[in-house]
N, C-alpha and C positions, 0 to 999 in steps of 0.2 A: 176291588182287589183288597184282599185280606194281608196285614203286611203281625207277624209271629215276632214276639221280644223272646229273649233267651236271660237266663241270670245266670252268669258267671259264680259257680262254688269256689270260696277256695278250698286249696286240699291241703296249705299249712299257716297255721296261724300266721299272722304279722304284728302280735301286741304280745307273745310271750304265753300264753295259754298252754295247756296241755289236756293231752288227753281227753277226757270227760265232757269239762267245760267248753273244750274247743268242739267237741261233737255239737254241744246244747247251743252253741251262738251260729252253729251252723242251720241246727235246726229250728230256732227264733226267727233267722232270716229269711228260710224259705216259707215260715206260716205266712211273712208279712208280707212275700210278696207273691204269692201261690196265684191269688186272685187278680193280678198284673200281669202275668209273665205266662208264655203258653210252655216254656221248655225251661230244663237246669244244664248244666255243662260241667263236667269237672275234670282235671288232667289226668291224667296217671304217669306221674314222676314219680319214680322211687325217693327221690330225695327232692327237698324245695329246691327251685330254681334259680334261686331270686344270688345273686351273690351277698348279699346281705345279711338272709337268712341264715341260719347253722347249720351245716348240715346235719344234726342231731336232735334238730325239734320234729316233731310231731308233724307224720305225715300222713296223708290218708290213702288207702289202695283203692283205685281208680272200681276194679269193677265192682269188690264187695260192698264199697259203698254204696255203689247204684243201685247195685241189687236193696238193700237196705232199703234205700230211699222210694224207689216205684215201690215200695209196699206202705208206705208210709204218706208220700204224696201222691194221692189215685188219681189228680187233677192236671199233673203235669209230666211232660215226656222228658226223657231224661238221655242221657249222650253223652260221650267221651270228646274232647276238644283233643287228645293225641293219646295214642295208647302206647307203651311200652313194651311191647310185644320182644324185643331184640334183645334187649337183654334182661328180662323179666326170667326169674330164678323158676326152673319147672314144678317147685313142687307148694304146698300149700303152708310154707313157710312163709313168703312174705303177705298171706294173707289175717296172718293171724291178730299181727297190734292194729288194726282196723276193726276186726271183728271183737277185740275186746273193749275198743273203744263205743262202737255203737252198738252192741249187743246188752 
């Protein structure tokens, strides 16, 4: 029996990052563990969760990122840990500080 590890992405920083940088430490982490890990996971919160966090820092949109990502990591499968679907804004406005962030 084959038993599958998953790696937890976050989708907002915890150390004060933004933007850019916070895409690059996302994507440091997944080279180092590409070769460990069969799957990634990320949330899709419109805003961090965390009550600690701000609600003003830097978050990442759940699907553009994935999309991103499967083009970038060909080795690993990629999935949403919960989607936002219910009140996710219909148009491709909350898609866009993700796409500027990792484009």
């Amino acid at each position: 029996m084959k038993i599958d590890f998953g790696w937890r992405i976050p989708e907002f920083p915890i150390n004060g990052t933004r933007g850019v940088e916070f895409v690059a430490q996302i994507l440091h982490s997944l080279e180092r563990v590409e070769e460990s890990f069969d799957s990634a996971w990320l949330s899709d919160h419109m805003v961090p969760w965390a009550d600690w966090q701000s609600p003003d820092a830097d978050n990442l949109e759940g699907w553009t990122t994935i999309n991103y990502l499967i083009g970038v990591f060909k080795r690993l499968s990629f999935g949403h840990i919960v989607l936002s679907n219910s009140y996710r804004k219909r148009t491709m406005g909350s898609f866009k500080p993700s796409l500027s962030f990792i484009a």
